[in-house]
Gaussian input, Z-matrix of N, CA and C with variables (Angstrom, degrees):
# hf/3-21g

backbone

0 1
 N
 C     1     B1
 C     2     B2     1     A1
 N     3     B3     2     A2     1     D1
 C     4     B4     3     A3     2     D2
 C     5     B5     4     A4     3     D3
 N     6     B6     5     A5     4     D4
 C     7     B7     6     A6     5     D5
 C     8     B8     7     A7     6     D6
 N     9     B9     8     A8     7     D7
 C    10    B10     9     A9     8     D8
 C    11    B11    10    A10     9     D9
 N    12    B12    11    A11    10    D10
 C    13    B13    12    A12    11    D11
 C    14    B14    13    A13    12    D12
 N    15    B15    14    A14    13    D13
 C    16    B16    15    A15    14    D14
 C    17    B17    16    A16    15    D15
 N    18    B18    17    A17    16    D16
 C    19    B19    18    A18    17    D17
 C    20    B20    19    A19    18    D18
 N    21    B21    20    A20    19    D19
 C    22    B22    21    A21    20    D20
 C    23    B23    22    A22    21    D21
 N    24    B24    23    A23    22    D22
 C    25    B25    24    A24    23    D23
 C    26    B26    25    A25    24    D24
 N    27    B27    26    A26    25    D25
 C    28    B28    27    A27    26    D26
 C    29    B29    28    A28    27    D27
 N    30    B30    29    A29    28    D28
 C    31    B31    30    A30    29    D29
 C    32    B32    31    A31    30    D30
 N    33    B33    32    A32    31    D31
 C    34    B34    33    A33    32    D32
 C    35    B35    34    A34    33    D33
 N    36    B36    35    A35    34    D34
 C    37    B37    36    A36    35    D35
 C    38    B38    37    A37    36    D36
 N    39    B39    38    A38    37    D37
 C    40    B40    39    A39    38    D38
 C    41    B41    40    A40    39    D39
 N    42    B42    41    A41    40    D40
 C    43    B43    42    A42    41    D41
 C    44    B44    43    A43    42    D42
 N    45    B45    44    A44    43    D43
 C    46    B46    45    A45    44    D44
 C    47    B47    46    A46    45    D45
 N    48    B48    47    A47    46    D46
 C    49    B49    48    A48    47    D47
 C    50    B50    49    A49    48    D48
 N    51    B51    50    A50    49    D49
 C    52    B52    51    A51    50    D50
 C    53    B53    52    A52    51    D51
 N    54    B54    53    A53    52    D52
 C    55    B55    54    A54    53    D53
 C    56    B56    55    A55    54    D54
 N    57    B57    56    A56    55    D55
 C    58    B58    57    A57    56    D56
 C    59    B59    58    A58    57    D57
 N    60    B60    59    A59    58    D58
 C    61    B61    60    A60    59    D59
 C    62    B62    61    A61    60    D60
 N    63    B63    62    A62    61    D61
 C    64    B64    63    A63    62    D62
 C    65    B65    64    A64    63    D63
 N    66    B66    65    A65    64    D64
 C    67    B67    66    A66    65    D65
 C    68    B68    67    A67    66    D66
 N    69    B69    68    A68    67    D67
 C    70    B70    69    A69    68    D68
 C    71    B71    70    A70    69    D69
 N    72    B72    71    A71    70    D70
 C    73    B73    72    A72    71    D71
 C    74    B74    73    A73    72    D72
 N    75    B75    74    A74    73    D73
 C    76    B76    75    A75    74    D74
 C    77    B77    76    A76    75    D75
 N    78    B78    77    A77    76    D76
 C    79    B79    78    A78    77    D77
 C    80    B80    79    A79    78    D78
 N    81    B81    80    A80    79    D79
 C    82    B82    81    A81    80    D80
 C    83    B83    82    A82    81    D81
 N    84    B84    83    A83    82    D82
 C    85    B85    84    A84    83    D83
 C    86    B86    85    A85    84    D84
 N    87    B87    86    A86    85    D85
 C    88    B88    87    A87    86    D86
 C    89    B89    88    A88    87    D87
 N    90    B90    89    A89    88    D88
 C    91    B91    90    A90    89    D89
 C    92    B92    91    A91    90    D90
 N    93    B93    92    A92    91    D91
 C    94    B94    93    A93    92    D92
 C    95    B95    94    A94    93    D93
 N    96    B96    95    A95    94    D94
 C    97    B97    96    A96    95    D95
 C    98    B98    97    A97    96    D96
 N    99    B99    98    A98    97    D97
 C   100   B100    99    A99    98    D98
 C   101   B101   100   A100    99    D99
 N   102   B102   101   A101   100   D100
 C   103   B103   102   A102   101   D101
 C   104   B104   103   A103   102   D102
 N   105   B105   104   A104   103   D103
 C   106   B106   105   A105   104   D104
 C   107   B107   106   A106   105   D105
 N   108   B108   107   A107   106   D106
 C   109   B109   108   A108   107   D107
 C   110   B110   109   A109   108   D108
 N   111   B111   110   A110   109   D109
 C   112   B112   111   A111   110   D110
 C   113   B113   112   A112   111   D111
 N   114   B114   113   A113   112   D112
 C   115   B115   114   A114   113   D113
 C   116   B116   115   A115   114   D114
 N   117   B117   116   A116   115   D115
 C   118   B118   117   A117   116   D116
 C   119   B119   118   A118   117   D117
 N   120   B120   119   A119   118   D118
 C   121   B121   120   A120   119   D119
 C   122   B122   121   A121   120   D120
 N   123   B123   122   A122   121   D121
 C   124   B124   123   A123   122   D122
 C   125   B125   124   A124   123   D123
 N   126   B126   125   A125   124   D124
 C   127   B127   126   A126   125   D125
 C   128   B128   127   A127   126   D126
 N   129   B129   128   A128   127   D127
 C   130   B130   129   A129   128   D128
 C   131   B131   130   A130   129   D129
 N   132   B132   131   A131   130   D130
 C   133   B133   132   A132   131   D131
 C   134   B134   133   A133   132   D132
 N   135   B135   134   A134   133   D133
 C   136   B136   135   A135   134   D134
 C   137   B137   136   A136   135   D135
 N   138   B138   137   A137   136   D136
 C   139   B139   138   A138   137   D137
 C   140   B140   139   A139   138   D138
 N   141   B141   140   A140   139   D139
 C   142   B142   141   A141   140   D140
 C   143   B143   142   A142   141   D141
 N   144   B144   143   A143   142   D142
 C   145   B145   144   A144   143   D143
 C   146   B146   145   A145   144   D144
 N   147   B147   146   A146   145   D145
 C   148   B148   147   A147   146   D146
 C   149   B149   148   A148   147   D147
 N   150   B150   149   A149   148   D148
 C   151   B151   150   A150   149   D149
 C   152   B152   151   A151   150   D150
 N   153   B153   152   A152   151   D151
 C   154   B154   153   A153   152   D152
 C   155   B155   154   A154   153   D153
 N   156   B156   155   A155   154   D154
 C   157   B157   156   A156   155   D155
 C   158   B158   157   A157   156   D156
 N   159   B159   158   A158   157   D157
 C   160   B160   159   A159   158   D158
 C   161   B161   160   A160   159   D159
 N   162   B162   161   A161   160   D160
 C   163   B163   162   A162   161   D161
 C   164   B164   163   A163   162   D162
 N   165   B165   164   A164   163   D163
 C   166   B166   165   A165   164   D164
 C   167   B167   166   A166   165   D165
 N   168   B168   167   A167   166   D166
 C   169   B169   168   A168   167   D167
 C   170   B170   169   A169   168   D168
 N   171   B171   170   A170   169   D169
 C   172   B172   171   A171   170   D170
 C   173   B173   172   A172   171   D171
 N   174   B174   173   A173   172   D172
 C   175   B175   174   A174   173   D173
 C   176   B176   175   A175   174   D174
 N   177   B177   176   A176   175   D175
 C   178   B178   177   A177   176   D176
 C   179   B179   178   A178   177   D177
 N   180   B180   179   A179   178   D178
 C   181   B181   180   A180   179   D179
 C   182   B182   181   A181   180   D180
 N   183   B183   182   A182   181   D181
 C   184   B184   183   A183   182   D182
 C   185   B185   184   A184   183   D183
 N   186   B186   185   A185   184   D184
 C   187   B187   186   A186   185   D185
 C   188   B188   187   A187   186   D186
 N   189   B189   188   A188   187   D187
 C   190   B190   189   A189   188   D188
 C   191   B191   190   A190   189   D189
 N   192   B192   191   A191   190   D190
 C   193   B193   192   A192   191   D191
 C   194   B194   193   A193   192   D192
 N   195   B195   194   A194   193   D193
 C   196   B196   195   A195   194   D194
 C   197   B197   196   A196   195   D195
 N   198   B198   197   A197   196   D196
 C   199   B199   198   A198   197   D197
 C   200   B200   199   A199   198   D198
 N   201   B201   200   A200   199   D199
 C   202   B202   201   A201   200   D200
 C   203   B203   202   A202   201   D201
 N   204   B204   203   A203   202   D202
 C   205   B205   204   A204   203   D203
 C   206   B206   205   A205   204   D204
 N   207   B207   206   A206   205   D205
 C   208   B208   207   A207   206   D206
 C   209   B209   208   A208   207   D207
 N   210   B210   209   A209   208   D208
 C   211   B211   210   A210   209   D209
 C   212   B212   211   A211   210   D210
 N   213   B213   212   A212   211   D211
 C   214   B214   213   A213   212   D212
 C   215   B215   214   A214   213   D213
 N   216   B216   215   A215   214   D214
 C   217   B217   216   A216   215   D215
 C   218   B218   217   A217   216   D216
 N   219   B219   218   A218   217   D217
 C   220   B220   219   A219   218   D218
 C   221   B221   220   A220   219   D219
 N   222   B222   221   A221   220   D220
 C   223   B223   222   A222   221   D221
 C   224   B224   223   A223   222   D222
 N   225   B225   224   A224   223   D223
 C   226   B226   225   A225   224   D224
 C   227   B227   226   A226   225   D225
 N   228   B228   227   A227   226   D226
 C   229   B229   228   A228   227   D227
 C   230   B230   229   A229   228   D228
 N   231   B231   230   A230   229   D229
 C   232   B232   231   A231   230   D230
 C   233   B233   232   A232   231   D231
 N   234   B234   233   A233   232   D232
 C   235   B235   234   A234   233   D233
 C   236   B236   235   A235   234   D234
 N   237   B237   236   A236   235   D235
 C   238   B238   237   A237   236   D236
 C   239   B239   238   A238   237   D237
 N   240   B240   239   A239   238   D238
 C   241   B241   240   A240   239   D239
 C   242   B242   241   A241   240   D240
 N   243   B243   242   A242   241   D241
 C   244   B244   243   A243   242   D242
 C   245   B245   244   A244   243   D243
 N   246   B246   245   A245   244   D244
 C   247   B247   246   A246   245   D245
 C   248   B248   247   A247   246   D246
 N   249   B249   248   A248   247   D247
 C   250   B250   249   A249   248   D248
 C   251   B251   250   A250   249   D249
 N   252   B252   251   A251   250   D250
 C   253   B253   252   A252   251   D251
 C   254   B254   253   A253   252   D252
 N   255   B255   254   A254   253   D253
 C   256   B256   255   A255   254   D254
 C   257   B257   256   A256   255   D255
 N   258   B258   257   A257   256   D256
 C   259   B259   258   A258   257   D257
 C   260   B260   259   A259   258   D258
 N   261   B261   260   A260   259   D259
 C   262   B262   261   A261   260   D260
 C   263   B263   262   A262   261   D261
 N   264   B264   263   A263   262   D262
 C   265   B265   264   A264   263   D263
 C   266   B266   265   A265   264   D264
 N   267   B267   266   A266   265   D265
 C   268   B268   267   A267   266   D266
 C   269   B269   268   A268   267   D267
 N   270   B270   269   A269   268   D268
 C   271   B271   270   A270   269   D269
 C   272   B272   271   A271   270   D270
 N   273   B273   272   A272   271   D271
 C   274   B274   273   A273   272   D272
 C   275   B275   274   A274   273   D273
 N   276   B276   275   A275   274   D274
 C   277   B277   276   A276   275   D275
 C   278   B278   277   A277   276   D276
 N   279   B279   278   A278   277   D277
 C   280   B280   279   A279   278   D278
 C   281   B281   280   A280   279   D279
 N   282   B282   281   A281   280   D280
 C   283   B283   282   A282   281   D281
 C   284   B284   283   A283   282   D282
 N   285   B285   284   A284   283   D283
 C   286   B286   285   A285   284   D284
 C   287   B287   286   A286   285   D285

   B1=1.4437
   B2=1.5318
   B3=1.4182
   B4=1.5957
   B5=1.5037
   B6=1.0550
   B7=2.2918
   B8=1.5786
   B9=1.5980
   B10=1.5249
   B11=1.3916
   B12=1.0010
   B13=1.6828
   B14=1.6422
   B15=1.8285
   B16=1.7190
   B17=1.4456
   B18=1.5106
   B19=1.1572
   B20=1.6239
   B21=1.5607
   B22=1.9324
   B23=0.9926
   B24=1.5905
   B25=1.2376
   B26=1.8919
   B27=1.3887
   B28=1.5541
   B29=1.3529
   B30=1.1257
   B31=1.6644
   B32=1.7134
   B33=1.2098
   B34=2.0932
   B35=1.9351
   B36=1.0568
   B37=1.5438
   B38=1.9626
   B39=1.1178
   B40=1.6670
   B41=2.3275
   B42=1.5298
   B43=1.5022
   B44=1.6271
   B45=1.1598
   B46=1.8003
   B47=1.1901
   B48=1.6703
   B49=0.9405
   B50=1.4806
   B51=0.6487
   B52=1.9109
   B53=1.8662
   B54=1.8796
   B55=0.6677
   B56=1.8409
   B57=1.6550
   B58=1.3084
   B59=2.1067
   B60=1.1736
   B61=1.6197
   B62=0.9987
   B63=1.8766
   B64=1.0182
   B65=1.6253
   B66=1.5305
   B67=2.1146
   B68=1.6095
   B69=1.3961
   B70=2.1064
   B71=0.9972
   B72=1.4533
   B73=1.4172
   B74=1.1913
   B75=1.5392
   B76=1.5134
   B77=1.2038
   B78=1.5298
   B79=1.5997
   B80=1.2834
   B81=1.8377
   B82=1.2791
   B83=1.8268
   B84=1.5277
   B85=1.0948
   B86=1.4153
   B87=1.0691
   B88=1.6116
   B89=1.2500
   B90=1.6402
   B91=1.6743
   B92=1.4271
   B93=1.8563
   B94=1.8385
   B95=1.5366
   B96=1.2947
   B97=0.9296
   B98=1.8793
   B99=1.7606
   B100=1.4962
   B101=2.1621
   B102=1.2762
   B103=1.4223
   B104=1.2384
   B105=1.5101
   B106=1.4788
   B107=1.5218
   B108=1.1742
   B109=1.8812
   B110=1.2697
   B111=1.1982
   B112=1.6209
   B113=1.6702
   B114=1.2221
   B115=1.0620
   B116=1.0418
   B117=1.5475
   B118=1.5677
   B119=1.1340
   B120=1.5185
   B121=1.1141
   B122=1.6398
   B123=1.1846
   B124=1.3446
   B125=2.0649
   B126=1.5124
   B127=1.7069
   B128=1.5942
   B129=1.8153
   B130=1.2088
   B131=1.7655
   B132=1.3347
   B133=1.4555
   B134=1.5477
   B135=1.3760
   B136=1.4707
   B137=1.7260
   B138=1.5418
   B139=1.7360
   B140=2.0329
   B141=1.4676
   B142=1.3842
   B143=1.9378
   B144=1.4561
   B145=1.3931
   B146=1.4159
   B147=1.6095
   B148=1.1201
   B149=1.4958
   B150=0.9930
   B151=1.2296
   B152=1.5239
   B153=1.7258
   B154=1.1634
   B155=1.0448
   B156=1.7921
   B157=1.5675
   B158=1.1916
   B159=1.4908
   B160=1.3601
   B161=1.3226
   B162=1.2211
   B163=2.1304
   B164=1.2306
   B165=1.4587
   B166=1.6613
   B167=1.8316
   B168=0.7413
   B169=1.6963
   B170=1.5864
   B171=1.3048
   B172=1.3118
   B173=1.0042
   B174=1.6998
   B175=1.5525
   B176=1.4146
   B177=1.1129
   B178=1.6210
   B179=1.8395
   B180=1.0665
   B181=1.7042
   B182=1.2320
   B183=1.5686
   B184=1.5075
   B185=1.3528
   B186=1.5198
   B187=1.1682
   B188=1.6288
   B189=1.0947
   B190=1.4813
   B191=1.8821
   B192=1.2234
   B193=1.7921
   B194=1.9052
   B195=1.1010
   B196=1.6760
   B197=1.7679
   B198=1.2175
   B199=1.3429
   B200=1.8269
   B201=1.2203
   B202=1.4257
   B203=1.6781
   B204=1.7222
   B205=0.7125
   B206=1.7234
   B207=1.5443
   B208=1.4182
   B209=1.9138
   B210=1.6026
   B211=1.6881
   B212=1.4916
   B213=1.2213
   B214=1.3070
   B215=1.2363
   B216=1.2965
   B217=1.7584
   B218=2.0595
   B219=1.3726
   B220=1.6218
   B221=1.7341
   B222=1.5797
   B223=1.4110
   B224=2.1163
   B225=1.1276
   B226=1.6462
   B227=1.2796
   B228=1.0686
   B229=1.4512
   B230=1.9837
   B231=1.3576
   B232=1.2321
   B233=1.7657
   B234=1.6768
   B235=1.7723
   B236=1.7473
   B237=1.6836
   B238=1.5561
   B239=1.6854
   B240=1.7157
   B241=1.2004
   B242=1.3099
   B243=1.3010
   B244=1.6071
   B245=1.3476
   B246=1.3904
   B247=1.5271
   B248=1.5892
   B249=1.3704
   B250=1.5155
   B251=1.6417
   B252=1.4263
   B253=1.5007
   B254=1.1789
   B255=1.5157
   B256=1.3973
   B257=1.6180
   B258=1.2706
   B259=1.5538
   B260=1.3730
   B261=1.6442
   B262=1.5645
   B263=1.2433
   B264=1.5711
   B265=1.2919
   B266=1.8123
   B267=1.4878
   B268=1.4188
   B269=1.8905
   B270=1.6903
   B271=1.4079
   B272=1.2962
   B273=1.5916
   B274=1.1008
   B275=1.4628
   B276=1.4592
   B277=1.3848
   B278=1.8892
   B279=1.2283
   B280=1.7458
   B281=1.8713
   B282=1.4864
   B283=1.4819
   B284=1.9036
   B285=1.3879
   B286=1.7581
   B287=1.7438
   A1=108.40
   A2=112.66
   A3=112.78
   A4=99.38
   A5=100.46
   A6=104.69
   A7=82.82
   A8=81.70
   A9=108.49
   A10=97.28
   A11=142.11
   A12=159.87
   A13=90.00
   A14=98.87
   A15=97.05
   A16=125.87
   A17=132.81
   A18=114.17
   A19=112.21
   A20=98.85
   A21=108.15
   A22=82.72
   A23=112.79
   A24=129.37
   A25=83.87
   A26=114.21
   A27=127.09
   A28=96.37
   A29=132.53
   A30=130.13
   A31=95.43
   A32=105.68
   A33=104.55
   A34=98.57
   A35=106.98
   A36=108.73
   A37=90.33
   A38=88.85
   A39=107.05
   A40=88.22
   A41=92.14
   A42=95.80
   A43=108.33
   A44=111.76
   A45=105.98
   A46=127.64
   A47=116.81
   A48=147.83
   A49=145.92
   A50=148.01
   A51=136.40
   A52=87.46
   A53=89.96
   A54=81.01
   A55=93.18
   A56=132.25
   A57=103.60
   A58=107.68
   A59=91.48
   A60=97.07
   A61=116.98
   A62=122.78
   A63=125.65
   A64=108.01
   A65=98.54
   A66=112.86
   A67=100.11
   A68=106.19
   A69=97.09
   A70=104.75
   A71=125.34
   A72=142.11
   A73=122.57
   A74=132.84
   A75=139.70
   A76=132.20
   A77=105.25
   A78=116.15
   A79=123.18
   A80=118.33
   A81=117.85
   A82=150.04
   A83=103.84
   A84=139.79
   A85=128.87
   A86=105.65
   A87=133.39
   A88=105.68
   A89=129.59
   A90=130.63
   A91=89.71
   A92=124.50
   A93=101.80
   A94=114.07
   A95=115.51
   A96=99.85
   A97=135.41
   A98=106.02
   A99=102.71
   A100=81.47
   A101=120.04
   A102=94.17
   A103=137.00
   A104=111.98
   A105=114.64
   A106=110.90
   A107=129.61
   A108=120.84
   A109=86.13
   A110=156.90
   A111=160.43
   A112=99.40
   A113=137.12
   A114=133.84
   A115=113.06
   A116=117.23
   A117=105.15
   A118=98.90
   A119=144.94
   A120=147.82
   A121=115.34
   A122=116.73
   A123=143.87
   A124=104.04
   A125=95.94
   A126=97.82
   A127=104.95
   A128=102.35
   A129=91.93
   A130=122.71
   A131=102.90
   A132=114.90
   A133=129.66
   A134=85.00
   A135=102.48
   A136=130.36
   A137=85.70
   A138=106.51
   A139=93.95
   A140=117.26
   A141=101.28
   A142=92.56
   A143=107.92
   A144=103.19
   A145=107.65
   A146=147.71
   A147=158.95
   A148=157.08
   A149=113.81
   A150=113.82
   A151=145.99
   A152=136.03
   A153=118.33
   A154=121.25
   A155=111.04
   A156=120.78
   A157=85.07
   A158=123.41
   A159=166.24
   A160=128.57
   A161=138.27
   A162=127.97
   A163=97.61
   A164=92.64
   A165=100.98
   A166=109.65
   A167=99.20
   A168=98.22
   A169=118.69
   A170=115.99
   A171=127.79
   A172=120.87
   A173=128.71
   A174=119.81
   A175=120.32
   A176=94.33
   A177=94.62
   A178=106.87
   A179=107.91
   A180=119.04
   A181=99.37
   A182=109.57
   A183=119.94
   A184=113.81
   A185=130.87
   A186=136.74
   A187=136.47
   A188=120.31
   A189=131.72
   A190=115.97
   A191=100.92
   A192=80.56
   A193=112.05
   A194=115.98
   A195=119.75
   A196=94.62
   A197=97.13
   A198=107.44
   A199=104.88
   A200=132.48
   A201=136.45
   A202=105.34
   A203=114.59
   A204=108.67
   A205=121.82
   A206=141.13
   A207=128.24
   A208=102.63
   A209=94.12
   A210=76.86
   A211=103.18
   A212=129.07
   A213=128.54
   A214=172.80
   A215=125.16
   A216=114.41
   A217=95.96
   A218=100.97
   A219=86.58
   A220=91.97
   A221=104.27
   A222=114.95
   A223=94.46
   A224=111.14
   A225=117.58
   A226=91.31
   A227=105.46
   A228=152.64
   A229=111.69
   A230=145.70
   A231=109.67
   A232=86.94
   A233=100.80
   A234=101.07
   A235=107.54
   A236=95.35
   A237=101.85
   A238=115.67
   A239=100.30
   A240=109.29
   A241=128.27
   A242=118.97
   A243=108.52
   A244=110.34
   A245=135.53
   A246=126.73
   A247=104.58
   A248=115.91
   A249=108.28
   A250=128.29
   A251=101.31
   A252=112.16
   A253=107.69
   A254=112.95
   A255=133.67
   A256=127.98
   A257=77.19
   A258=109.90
   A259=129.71
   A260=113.29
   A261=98.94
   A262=125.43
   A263=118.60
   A264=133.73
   A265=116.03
   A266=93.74
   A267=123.47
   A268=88.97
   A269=105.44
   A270=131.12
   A271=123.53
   A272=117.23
   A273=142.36
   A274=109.68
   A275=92.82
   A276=121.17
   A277=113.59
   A278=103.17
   A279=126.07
   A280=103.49
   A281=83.85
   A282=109.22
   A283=99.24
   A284=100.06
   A285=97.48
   A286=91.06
   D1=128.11
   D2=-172.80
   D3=-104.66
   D4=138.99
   D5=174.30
   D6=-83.92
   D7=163.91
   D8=-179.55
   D9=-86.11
   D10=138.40
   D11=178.23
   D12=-89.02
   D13=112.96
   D14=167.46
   D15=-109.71
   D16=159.79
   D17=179.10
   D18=-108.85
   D19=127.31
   D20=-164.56
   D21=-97.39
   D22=165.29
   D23=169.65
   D24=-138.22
   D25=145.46
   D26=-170.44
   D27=-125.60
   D28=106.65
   D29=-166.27
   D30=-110.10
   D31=102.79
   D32=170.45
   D33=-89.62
   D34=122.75
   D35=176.93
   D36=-112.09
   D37=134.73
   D38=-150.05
   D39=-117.67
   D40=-45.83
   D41=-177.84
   D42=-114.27
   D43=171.36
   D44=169.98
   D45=-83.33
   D46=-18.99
   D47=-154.79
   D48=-132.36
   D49=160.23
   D50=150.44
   D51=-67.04
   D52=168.00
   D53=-150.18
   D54=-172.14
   D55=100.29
   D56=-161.21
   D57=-122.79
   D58=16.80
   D59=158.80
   D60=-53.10
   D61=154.62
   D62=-165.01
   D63=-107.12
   D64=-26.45
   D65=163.66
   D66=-50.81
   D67=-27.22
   D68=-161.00
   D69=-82.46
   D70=-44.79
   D71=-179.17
   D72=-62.56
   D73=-27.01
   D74=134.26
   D75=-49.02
   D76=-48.93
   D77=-165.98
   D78=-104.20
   D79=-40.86
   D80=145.17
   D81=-7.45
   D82=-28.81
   D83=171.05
   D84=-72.75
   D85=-36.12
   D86=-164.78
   D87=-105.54
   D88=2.80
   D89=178.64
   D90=-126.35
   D91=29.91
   D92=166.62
   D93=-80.78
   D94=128.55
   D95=171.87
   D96=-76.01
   D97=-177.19
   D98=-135.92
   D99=-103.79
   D100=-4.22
   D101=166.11
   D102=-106.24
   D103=2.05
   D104=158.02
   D105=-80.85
   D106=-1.08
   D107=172.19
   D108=-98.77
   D109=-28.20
   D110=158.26
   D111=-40.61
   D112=-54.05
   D113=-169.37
   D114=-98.63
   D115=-8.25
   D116=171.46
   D117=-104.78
   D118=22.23
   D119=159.23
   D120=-92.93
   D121=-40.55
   D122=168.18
   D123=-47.67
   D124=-63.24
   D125=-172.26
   D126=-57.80
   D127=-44.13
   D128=-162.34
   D129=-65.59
   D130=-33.68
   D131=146.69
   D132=-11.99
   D133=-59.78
   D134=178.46
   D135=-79.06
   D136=6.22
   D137=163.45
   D138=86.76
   D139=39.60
   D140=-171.39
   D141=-118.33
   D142=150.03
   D143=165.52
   D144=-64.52
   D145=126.69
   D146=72.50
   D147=9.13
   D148=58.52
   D149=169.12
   D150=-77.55
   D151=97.88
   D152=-173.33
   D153=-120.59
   D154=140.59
   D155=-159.21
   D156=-119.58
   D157=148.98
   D158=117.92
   D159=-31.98
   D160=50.09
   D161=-159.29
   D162=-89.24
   D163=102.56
   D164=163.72
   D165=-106.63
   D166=44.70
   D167=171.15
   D168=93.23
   D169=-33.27
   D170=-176.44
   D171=-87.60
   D172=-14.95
   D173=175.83
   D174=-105.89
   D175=168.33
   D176=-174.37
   D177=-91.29
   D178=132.00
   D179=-162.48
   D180=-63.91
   D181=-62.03
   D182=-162.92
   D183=-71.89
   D184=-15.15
   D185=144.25
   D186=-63.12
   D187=-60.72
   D188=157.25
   D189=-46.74
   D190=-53.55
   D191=174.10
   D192=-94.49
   D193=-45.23
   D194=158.53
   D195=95.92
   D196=-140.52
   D197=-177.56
   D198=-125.10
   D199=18.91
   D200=-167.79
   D201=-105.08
   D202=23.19
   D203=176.64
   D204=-109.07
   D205=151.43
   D206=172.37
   D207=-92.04
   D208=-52.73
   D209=174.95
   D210=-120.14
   D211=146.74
   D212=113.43
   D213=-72.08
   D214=113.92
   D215=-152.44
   D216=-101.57
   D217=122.15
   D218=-174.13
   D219=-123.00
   D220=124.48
   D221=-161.34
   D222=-116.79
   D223=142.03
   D224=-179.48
   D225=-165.30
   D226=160.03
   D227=179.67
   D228=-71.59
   D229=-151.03
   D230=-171.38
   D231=-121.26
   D232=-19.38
   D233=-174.05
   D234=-50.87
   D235=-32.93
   D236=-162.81
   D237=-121.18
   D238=43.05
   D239=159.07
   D240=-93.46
   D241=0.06
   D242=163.75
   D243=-93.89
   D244=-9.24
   D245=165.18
   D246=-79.20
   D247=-39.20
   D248=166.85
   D249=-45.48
   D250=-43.26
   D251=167.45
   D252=-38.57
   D253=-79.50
   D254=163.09
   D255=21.08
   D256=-99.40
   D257=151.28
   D258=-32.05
   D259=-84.94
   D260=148.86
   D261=-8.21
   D262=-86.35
   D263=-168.44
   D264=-33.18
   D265=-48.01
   D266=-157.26
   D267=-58.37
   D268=-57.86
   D269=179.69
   D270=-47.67
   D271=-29.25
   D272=-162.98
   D273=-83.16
   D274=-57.47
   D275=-174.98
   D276=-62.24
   D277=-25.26
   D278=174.41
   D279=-49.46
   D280=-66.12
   D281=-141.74
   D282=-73.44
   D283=14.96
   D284=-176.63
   D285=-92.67

């Protein structure tokens, strides 16, 4: 019996926001946290395609993860849990 091989997308939201400072764009980077690369280490383990993004303010969301995803895990911090909601929702709302 073969599992279906899925494609994750691991979303670390690092800022709440966009975002075009030049302190954010250095430093932003350096506050991802350490259990969404835990779980995208974990899936990939588990023989699944993997993808993990970093949002530090500068990318565009709806571009970088897209729609090529089966699950998404979207991990933030507590400043930037209502864009996480968001998101979800946004993700949620896709997959009907």
């Amino acid at each position: 019996m073969s599992k279906r091989r899925l494609r994750i997308t691991v979303l670390d939201l690092v800022s709440k926001g966009p975002t075009r400072q030049i302190f954010r764009r250095v430093m932003n980077a350096n506050t991802a946290s350490l259990m969404p690369q835990v779980i995208a280490t974990w899936c990939e383990q588990l023989g699944h395609d993997v993808r993990y993004i970093c949002y530090t303010g500068f990318e565009d969301i709806d571009t970088i993860v897209g729609d090529a995803c089966d699950i998404l895990f979207v991990g933030s911090f507590s400043r930037s849990a209502q864009t996480a909601y968001a998101i979800s929702n946004l993700y949620r709302r896709r997959a009907r």
